[in-house]
KOLTI-834450 format. One record per residue (C-alpha): residue in one letter; x, y, z. Coordinates in steps of 0.02 Angstrom, whole numbers, always signed. Layout:
N
   res        X        Y        Z
     a        X        Y        Z
...
***
This chain:
192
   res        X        Y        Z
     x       +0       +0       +0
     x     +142     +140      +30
     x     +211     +104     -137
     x      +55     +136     -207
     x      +44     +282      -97
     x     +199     +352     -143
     x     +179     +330     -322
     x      +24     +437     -311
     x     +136     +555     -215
     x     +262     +569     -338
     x     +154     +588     -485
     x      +67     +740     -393
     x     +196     +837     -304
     x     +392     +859     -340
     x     +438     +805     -160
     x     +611     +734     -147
     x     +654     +553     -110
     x     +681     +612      +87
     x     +533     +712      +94
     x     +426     +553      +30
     x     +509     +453     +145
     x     +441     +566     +280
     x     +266     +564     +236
     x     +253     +375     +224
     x     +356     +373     +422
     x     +195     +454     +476
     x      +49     +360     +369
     x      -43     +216     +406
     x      -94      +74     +304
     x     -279      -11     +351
     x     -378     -131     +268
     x     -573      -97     +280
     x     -704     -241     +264
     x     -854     -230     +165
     x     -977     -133     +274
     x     -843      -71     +390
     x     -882     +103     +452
     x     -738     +256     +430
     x     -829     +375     +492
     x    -1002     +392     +576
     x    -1122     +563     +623
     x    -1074     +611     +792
     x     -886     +566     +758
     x     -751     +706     +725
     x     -648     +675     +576
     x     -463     +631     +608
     x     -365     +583     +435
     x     -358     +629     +273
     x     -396     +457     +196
     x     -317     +393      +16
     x     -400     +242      -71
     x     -263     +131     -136
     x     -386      -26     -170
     x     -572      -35     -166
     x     -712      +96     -144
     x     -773     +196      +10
     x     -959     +291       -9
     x     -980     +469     +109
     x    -1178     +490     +149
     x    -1324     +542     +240
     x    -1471     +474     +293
     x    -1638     +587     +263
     x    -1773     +624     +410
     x    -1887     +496     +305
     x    -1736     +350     +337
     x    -1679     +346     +142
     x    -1481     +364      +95
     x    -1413     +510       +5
     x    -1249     +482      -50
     x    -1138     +613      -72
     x     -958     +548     -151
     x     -908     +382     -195
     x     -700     +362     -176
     x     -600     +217     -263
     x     -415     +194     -308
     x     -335     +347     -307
     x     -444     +451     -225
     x     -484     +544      -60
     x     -623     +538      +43
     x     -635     +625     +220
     x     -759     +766     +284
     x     -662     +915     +260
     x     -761    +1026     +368
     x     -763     +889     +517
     x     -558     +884     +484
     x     -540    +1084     +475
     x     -661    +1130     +609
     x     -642     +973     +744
     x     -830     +968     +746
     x     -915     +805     +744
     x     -978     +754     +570
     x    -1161     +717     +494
     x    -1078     +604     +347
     x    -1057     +414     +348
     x     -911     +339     +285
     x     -911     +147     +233
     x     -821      +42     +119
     x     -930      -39      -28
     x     -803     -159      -46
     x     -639     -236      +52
     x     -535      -71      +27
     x     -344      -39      +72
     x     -322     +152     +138
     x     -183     +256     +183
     x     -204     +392     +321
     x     -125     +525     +376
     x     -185     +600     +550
     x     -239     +804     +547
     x      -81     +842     +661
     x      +22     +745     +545
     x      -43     +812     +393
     x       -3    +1014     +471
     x     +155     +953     +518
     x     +205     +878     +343
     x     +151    +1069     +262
     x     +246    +1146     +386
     x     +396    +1033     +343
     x     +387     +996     +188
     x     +354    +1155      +76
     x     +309    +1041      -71
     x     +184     +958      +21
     x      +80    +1111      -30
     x      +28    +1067     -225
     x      -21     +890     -120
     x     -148     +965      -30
     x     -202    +1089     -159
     x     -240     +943     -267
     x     -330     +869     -137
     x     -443    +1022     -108
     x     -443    +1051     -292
     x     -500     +906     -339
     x     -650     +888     -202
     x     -707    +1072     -240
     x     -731    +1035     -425
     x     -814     +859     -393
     x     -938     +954     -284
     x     -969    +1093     -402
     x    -1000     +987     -545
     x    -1102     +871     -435
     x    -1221    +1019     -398
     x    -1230    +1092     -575
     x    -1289     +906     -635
     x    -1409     +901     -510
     x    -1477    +1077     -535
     x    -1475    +1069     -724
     x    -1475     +899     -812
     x    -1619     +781     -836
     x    -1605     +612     -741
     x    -1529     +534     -894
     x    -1390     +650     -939
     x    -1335     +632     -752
     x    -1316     +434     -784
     x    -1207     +473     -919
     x    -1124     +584     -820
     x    -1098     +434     -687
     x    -1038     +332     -808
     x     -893     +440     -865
     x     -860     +496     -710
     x     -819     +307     -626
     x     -808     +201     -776
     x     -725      +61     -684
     x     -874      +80     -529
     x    -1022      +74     -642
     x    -1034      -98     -635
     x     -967     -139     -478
     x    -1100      -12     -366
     x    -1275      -89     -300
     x    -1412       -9     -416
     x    -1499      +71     -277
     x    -1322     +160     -236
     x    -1284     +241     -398
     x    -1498     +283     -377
     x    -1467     +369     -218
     x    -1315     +460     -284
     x    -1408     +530     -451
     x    -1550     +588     -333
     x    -1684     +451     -446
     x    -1780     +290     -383
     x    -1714     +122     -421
     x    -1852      +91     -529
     x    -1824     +245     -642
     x    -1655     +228     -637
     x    -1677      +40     -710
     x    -1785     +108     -841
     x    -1634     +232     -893
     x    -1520      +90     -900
     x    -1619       -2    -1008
     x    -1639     +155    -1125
     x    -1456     +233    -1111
     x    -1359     +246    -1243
     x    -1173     +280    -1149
     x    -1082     +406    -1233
***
Protein backbone atom coordinates (compact mmCIF):
# COMPACT_ATOMS: atom_id res chain seq x y z
CA UNK A 1 0.00 0.00 0.00
CA UNK A 2 2.83 2.79 0.59
CA UNK A 3 4.22 2.09 -2.74
CA UNK A 4 1.11 2.73 -4.14
CA UNK A 5 0.88 5.65 -1.94
CA UNK A 6 3.99 7.05 -2.86
CA UNK A 7 3.58 6.60 -6.44
CA UNK A 8 0.48 8.74 -6.22
CA UNK A 9 2.72 11.10 -4.30
CA UNK A 10 5.24 11.38 -6.77
CA UNK A 11 3.08 11.75 -9.70
CA UNK A 12 1.34 14.81 -7.86
CA UNK A 13 3.91 16.75 -6.07
CA UNK A 14 7.83 17.17 -6.79
CA UNK A 15 8.75 16.10 -3.20
CA UNK A 16 12.23 14.68 -2.94
CA UNK A 17 13.08 11.07 -2.20
CA UNK A 18 13.62 12.24 1.75
CA UNK A 19 10.66 14.24 1.89
CA UNK A 20 8.52 11.06 0.59
CA UNK A 21 10.18 9.05 2.89
CA UNK A 22 8.82 11.32 5.60
CA UNK A 23 5.31 11.28 4.72
CA UNK A 24 5.06 7.50 4.49
CA UNK A 25 7.11 7.46 8.45
CA UNK A 26 3.90 9.07 9.52
CA UNK A 27 0.99 7.20 7.38
CA UNK A 28 -0.86 4.33 8.13
CA UNK A 29 -1.89 1.48 6.07
CA UNK A 30 -5.57 -0.23 7.01
CA UNK A 31 -7.56 -2.63 5.35
CA UNK A 32 -11.46 -1.95 5.61
CA UNK A 33 -14.08 -4.82 5.27
CA UNK A 34 -17.09 -4.61 3.29
CA UNK A 35 -19.54 -2.66 5.47
CA UNK A 36 -16.86 -1.42 7.80
CA UNK A 37 -17.64 2.06 9.05
CA UNK A 38 -14.75 5.11 8.60
CA UNK A 39 -16.57 7.50 9.85
CA UNK A 40 -20.03 7.85 11.52
CA UNK A 41 -22.45 11.26 12.46
CA UNK A 42 -21.49 12.22 15.83
CA UNK A 43 -17.71 11.32 15.16
CA UNK A 44 -15.02 14.11 14.49
CA UNK A 45 -12.95 13.49 11.51
CA UNK A 46 -9.27 12.62 12.17
CA UNK A 47 -7.30 11.66 8.69
CA UNK A 48 -7.16 12.59 5.46
CA UNK A 49 -7.92 9.14 3.93
CA UNK A 50 -6.34 7.86 0.31
CA UNK A 51 -8.01 4.85 -1.42
CA UNK A 52 -5.25 2.63 -2.73
CA UNK A 53 -7.72 -0.52 -3.40
CA UNK A 54 -11.44 -0.69 -3.31
CA UNK A 55 -14.24 1.92 -2.88
CA UNK A 56 -15.47 3.91 0.20
CA UNK A 57 -19.18 5.82 -0.18
CA UNK A 58 -19.61 9.37 2.17
CA UNK A 59 -23.57 9.81 2.99
CA UNK A 60 -26.48 10.83 4.80
CA UNK A 61 -29.42 9.48 5.86
CA UNK A 62 -32.76 11.74 5.25
CA UNK A 63 -35.46 12.49 8.20
CA UNK A 64 -37.74 9.92 6.11
CA UNK A 65 -34.71 7.00 6.74
CA UNK A 66 -33.58 6.92 2.83
CA UNK A 67 -29.62 7.27 1.90
CA UNK A 68 -28.25 10.21 0.10
CA UNK A 69 -24.98 9.64 -1.00
CA UNK A 70 -22.76 12.27 -1.44
CA UNK A 71 -19.17 10.96 -3.02
CA UNK A 72 -18.15 7.65 -3.91
CA UNK A 73 -14.01 7.24 -3.53
CA UNK A 74 -12.00 4.33 -5.26
CA UNK A 75 -8.30 3.89 -6.17
CA UNK A 76 -6.70 6.95 -6.14
CA UNK A 77 -8.88 9.01 -4.50
CA UNK A 78 -9.68 10.89 -1.20
CA UNK A 79 -12.47 10.75 0.85
CA UNK A 80 -12.70 12.50 4.41
CA UNK A 81 -15.18 15.33 5.68
CA UNK A 82 -13.25 18.30 5.21
CA UNK A 83 -15.22 20.52 7.36
CA UNK A 84 -15.26 17.77 10.34
CA UNK A 85 -11.17 17.68 9.68
CA UNK A 86 -10.80 21.68 9.49
CA UNK A 87 -13.22 22.61 12.19
CA UNK A 88 -12.83 19.45 14.88
CA UNK A 89 -16.61 19.37 14.92
CA UNK A 90 -18.30 16.10 14.88
CA UNK A 91 -19.57 15.09 11.41
CA UNK A 92 -23.23 14.33 9.89
CA UNK A 93 -21.55 12.07 6.94
CA UNK A 94 -21.14 8.27 6.96
CA UNK A 95 -18.23 6.78 5.71
CA UNK A 96 -18.22 2.94 4.65
CA UNK A 97 -16.42 0.83 2.38
CA UNK A 98 -18.60 -0.78 -0.56
CA UNK A 99 -16.06 -3.19 -0.93
CA UNK A 100 -12.78 -4.72 1.04
CA UNK A 101 -10.70 -1.42 0.53
CA UNK A 102 -6.88 -0.78 1.44
CA UNK A 103 -6.43 3.04 2.75
CA UNK A 104 -3.66 5.12 3.66
CA UNK A 105 -4.07 7.85 6.42
CA UNK A 106 -2.51 10.49 7.52
CA UNK A 107 -3.70 12.00 10.99
CA UNK A 108 -4.77 16.07 10.95
CA UNK A 109 -1.62 16.85 13.22
CA UNK A 110 0.45 14.90 10.90
CA UNK A 111 -0.86 16.24 7.86
CA UNK A 112 -0.06 20.27 9.41
CA UNK A 113 3.11 19.06 10.36
CA UNK A 114 4.10 17.56 6.87
CA UNK A 115 3.02 21.38 5.24
CA UNK A 116 4.92 22.92 7.72
CA UNK A 117 7.92 20.67 6.86
CA UNK A 118 7.73 19.92 3.75
CA UNK A 119 7.08 23.09 1.52
CA UNK A 120 6.17 20.82 -1.43
CA UNK A 121 3.68 19.15 0.41
CA UNK A 122 1.61 22.22 -0.59
CA UNK A 123 0.55 21.33 -4.49
CA UNK A 124 -0.42 17.81 -2.41
CA UNK A 125 -2.96 19.29 -0.59
CA UNK A 126 -4.04 21.78 -3.18
CA UNK A 127 -4.81 18.87 -5.34
CA UNK A 128 -6.60 17.38 -2.74
CA UNK A 129 -8.85 20.44 -2.15
CA UNK A 130 -8.87 21.03 -5.84
CA UNK A 131 -10.00 18.12 -6.78
CA UNK A 132 -13.00 17.76 -4.04
CA UNK A 133 -14.15 21.44 -4.79
CA UNK A 134 -14.62 20.70 -8.50
CA UNK A 135 -16.28 17.17 -7.86
CA UNK A 136 -18.77 19.09 -5.68
CA UNK A 137 -19.39 21.86 -8.04
CA UNK A 138 -19.99 19.74 -10.90
CA UNK A 139 -22.03 17.42 -8.70
CA UNK A 140 -24.42 20.38 -7.96
CA UNK A 141 -24.60 21.85 -11.50
CA UNK A 142 -25.79 18.11 -12.70
CA UNK A 143 -28.18 18.01 -10.20
CA UNK A 144 -29.54 21.55 -10.70
CA UNK A 145 -29.49 21.38 -14.47
CA UNK A 146 -29.49 17.98 -16.24
CA UNK A 147 -32.38 15.63 -16.72
CA UNK A 148 -32.11 12.24 -14.82
CA UNK A 149 -30.58 10.68 -17.88
CA UNK A 150 -27.81 12.99 -18.78
CA UNK A 151 -26.70 12.65 -15.05
CA UNK A 152 -26.32 8.68 -15.68
CA UNK A 153 -24.15 9.46 -18.38
CA UNK A 154 -22.49 11.68 -16.41
CA UNK A 155 -21.96 8.68 -13.74
CA UNK A 156 -20.76 6.65 -16.16
CA UNK A 157 -17.86 8.81 -17.30
CA UNK A 158 -17.19 9.92 -14.19
CA UNK A 159 -16.38 6.13 -12.51
CA UNK A 160 -16.16 4.01 -15.52
CA UNK A 161 -14.49 1.22 -13.68
CA UNK A 162 -17.48 1.59 -10.58
CA UNK A 163 -20.45 1.48 -12.84
CA UNK A 164 -20.68 -1.95 -12.70
CA UNK A 165 -19.34 -2.78 -9.57
CA UNK A 166 -22.00 -0.24 -7.31
CA UNK A 167 -25.49 -1.78 -6.00
CA UNK A 168 -28.23 -0.17 -8.33
CA UNK A 169 -29.98 1.42 -5.55
CA UNK A 170 -26.44 3.21 -4.72
CA UNK A 171 -25.68 4.81 -7.97
CA UNK A 172 -29.96 5.65 -7.55
CA UNK A 173 -29.35 7.38 -4.37
CA UNK A 174 -26.29 9.20 -5.67
CA UNK A 175 -28.16 10.60 -9.03
CA UNK A 176 -31.00 11.76 -6.66
CA UNK A 177 -33.69 9.03 -8.92
CA UNK A 178 -35.59 5.81 -7.67
CA UNK A 179 -34.27 2.44 -8.43
CA UNK A 180 -37.03 1.83 -10.57
CA UNK A 181 -36.49 4.90 -12.84
CA UNK A 182 -33.10 4.55 -12.75
CA UNK A 183 -33.55 0.81 -14.19
CA UNK A 184 -35.70 2.16 -16.81
CA UNK A 185 -32.69 4.64 -17.86
CA UNK A 186 -30.39 1.80 -18.00
CA UNK A 187 -32.37 -0.05 -20.16
CA UNK A 188 -32.77 3.10 -22.51
CA UNK A 189 -29.12 4.67 -22.22
CA UNK A 190 -27.17 4.92 -24.85
CA UNK A 191 -23.46 5.61 -22.99
CA UNK A 192 -21.64 8.13 -24.66
Amino acid sequence: MLEFFENYIRAHSSCSNEEIAMIKSLAISKRLKKKQFLLRPGDVCRFHTFVCNGCLRSYRIGFDGSEHILSFSSNNHWISDQVSLATGEPSTDYIDALEDSDIIQVSVDNFKNLLRDIPNFDALRNKIITDDSGRTQDRIYMMISQQAEERYRHFVRLYPHLYHRIPLFMIASYLGVTRETLTRIRGNAVVK
